[in-house]
N, C-alpha and C positions, 0 to 999 in steps of 0.2 A: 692411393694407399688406404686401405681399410682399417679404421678405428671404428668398426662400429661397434663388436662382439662388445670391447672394453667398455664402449659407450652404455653400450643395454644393459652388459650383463653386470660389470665390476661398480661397487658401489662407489657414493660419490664422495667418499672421503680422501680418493686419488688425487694425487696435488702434484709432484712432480714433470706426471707425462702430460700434464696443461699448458706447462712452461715450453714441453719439445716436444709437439706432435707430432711424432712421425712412428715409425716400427722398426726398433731397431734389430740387426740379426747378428752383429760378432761386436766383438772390440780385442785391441789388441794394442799395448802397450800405454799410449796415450790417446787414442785413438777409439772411439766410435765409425761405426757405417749402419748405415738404413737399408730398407729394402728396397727404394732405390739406387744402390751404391753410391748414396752420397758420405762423403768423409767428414765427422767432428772432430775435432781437440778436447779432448775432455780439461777443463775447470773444475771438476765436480769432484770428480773423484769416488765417487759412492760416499758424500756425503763424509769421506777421507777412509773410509773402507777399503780401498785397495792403492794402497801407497807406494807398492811394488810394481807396479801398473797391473792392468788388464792383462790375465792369462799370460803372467810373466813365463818364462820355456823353463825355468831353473824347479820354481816351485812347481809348476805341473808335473813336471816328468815323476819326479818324488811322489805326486797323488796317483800319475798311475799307475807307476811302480807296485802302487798300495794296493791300488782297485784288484792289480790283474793274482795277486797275492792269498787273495780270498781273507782278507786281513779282516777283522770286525768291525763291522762298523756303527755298533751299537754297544751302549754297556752301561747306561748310565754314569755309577763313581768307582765301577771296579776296575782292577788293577788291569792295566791294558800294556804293552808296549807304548804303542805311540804317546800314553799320557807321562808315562817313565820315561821316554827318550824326549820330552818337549819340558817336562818340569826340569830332568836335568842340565837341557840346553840354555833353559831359563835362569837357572840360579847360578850356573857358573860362567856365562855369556853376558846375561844383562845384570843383575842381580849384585853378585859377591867384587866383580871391577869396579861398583859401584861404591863398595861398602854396606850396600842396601842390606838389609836382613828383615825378609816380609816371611808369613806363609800364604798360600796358595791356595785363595779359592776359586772354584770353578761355579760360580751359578746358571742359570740359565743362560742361553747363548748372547744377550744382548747386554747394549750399555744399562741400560732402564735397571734389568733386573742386577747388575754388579751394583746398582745405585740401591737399589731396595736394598739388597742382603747387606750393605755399609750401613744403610739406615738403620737397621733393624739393630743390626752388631751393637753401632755405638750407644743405643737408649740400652738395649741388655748390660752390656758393662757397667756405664755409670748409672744407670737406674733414673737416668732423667727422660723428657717426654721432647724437649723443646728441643731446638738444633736454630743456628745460625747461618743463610743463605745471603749471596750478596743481589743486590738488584742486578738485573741483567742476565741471570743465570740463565740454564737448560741444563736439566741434567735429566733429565726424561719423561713419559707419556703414562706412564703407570702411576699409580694415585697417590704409591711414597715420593718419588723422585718429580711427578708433577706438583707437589707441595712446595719442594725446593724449587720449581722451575716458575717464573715471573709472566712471561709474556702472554698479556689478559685471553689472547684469543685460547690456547694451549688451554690455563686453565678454567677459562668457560665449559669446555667441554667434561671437565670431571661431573658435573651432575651434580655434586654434591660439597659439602664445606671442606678447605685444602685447611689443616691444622697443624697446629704444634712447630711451627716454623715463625722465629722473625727473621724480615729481610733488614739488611744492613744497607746502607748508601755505599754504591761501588765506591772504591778511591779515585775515579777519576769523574764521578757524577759531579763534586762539589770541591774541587780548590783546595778552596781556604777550610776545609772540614779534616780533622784528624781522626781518620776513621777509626783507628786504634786506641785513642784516646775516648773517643764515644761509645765503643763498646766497652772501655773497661767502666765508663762512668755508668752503664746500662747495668752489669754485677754491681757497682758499690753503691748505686742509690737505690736505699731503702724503698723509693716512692717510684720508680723507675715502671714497674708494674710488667717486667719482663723476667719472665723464670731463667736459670743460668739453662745453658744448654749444654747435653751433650757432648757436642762436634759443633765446628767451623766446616761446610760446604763451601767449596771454592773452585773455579776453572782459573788457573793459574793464565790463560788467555782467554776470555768470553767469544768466541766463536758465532753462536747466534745472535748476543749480546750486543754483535757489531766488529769484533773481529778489536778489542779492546785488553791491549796487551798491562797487567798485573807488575809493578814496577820489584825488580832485584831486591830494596830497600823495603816495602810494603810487606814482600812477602815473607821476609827475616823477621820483621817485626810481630807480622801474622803468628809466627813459629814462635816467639818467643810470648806472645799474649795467649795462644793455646796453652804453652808449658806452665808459664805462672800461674794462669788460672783452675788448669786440671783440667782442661777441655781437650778433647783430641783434633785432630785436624785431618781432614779429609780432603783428597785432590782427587775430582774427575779429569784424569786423562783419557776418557775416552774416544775425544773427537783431534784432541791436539799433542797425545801420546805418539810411541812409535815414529820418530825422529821430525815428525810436522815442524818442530819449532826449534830444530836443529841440533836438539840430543834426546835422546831417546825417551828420558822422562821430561815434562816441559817444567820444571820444580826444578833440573838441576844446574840450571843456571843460579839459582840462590843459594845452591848449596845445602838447604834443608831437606828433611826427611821427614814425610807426612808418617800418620799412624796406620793409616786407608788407603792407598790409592786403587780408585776403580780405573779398566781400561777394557776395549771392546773393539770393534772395529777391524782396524789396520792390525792389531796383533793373531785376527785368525787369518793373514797369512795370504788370502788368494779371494780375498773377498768372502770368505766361510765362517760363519756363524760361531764366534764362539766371545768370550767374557774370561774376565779376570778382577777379582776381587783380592788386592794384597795387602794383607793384616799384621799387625807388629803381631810379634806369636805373644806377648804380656798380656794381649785382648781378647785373642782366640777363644773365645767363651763358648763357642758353638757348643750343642749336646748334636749327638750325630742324628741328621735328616730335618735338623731344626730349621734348615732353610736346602731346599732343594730343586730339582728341575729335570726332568722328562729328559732333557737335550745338552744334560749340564755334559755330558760324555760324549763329544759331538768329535768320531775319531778320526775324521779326513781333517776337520779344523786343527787336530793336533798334529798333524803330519803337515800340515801347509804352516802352520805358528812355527813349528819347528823348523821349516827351510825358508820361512819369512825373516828368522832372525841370521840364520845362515847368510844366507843372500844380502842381507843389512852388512854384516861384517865383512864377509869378504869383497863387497862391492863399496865400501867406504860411506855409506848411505849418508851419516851425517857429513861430512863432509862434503857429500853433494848438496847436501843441501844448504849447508851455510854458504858456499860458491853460489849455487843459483838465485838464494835470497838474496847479494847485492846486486846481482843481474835483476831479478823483479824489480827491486828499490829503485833502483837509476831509472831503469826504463820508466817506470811509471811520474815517477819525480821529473827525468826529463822529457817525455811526450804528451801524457795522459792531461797532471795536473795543472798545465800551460792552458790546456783548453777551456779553462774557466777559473776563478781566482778563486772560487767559493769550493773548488773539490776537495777534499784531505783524504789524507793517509795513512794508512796504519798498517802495523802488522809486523810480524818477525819469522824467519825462518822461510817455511813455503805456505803460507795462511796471512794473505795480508785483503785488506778491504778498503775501497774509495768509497766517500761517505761525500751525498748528495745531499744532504739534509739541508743545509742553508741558501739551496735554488729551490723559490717557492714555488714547486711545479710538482704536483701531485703523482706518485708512482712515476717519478723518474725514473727511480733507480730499476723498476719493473720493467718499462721501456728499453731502455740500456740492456737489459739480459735477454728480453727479445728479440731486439737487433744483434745483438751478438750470435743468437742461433739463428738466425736467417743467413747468416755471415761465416756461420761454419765452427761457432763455438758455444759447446756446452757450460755454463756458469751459472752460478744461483747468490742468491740475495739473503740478510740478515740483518740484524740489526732494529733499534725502533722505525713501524710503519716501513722495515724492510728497505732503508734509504739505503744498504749500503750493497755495493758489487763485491764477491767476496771471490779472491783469485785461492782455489786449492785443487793445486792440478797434482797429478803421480809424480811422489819424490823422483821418479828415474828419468821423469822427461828428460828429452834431448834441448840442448839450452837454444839450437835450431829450431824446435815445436814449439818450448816456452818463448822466444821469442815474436814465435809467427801469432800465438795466442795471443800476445799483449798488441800485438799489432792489429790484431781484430778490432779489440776493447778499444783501442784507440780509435778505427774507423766508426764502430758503432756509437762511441761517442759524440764523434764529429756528426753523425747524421742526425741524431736525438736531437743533440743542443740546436743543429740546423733548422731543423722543424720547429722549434719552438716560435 
């Protein structure tokens, strides 16, 4: 199989296709295949970009429905059909059932840049500089959202000083630590030497973090320490939005209503490029073009968003998914974690992570995700030094595929710990 073009020519910032060397040429549902017609299970998910799986038949048909239409497919922020028929499926489908009352920004097609245009938003309203990030985070690679983002290698790469950001001690770094008590002591002590901030950044699940689920209780508390304080509160759902954690926004298990929520990924639909940036309208401060984007009008993404949330609804999505998340739980609780006393578990919905950290054997967890693709399954790693396996495979799998995948993970374990 030839990797060499990629070799020579693509720069060496490529990370993914290091993990799976091969070439691949279709996917289709949960599924991967190579240019040797060999068959993967996807774990991956694009990174949880296509949640509806691979080249779902429902949302395609709708894009080429679109294509063969001569429909626009460019426009930047002007008024388009498909942005008309995807905001209104948005606010009266996901939105107003919710009670939710956001407006709708479109920034650039990525998480990174929904994260920038929050950041920006929230220092323009309150006129402060500083903002509140919890350890653990990612919220993205660009120089605002890599400021809120922790993990040393990420921001090594900025070049330059990441500012106006303190990090907070996740709630589950330290115990006996009352995070919410620490930061309001962080406001009221005179000598504390921390300016108030902004906004509260937050992944109501940490994802990269290690796949570190944000407790019911924490996050009510969180809501009500932004409201006393006059801070606003800001939830990246970009990676665990879009039914990942078993309802559509991963917050509404608490019941609370951020001021911000960014989200990217899985909401364009068929794996296409687009962002969502949603603003209480009391904040909407924007002056027009004061934060914009080349690709913020990205009009296949609005016609795949729009039959991504179709497709949600009349296929019961969340409900598949809270169904296949006690099926992960069990299997993993009863095959995986037997295999060793020191493995643990985490996670809720369809995002959950085995955490290798406490077997002192260097890039275990590395190991583990490369016997797993020699073995037929695509999965990747997160967490500090990357200890942990992190299972996010397509909400739609078959609980026959998600099965056969946890049975991989289980052989690939067995061979790993065998070798050692």
């Amino acid at each position: 199989m030839d990797t060499s073009v990629f070799e020579s020519y693509e720069s060496e910032v490529r990370s993914y296709c290091r993990h799976f060397p091969t070439v691949f040429t279709k996917a289709k549902g949960a599924n991967f295949y190579d240019e040797n017609g060999r068959k993967y299970i996807d774990f991956f998910c694009g990174a949880g970009a296509v949640n509806y799986g691979h080249n779902n038949p429902e949302i395609k048909q709708k894009l080429i429905d679109y294509l063969m239409s001569d429909g626009i497919m460019h426009a930047l922020d002007m008024y388009t059909v498909p942005k008309r028929e995807f905001i209104e499926t948005f606010e009266e489908k996901v939105l107003k059932p919710r009670g939710l009352n956001y407006k709708i920004q479109f920034p650039g097609p990525t998480g990174t840049n929904a994260n920038e245009a929050a950041l920006k938003l929230v220092r323009k309203f309150t006129g402060r500089q500083n903002v509140f990030a919890f350890m653990g985070a990612f919220h993205g690679m660009t120089l605002g959202s890599l400021s809120l983002t922790t993990d040393k290698g990420s921001r090594k790469g900025a070049g330059v000083p990441l500012e106006n950001v303190t990090f907070i001690p996740a709630p589950y770094m330290f115990p006996e630590l009352d995070v919410i008590a620490y930061m309001q002591r962080l406001l009221d002590d005179d000598h504390s030497g921390i300016e108030k901030p902004a906004a509260v950044f937050l992944e109501t699940i940490q994802a990269e973090g290690g796949i570190r689920v944000f407790t019911v209780d924490f996050l009510k508390k969180l809501r009500e320490f932004c409201t006393k304080n006059d801070i606003l509160m800001v939830v990246d759902d970009v990676q665990v939005g879009c039914c990942r954690s078993g309802t559509f926004f991963s917050f509404e298990r608490a019941g609370i209503q951020p001021d911000i929520v960014t989200m990217s990924k899985s909401i364009g639909g068929y794996g296409l490029p687009l962002a969502l940036t949603l603003i209480n309208p009391a904040i909407d401060v924007w002056t027009p073009g004061e934060h914009n984007g080349t690709f913020r009008g990205n009009q296949l993404a609005f016609v795949a968003a729009k039959g991504g949330i179709e497709y949600m609804l009349s296929h019961k999505v969340e409900e598949q998914v809270q169904k296949k998340s006690a099926v992960i739980k069990n299997y993993l609780e009863q095959e995986v974690l037997p295999l060793d006393s020191r493995l643990e578990l985490r996670g809720m919905g369809m995002i959950w992570g085995i955490e290798f950290e406490k077997i002192p054997v260097v890039g275990l967890a590395d190991r583990v995700i490369e016997q797993c693709f020699a073995n037929g399954l695509i999965i990747e790693g997160a967490g500090r030094k990357n200890s942990v396996v992190k299972l996010m495979p397509p909400l739609v799998i078959s609980e026959e595929e998600l099965t056969e995948g946890m049975t991989i993970i289980k052989k690939s374990v067995q061979q790993v710990l065998a070798a050692l």
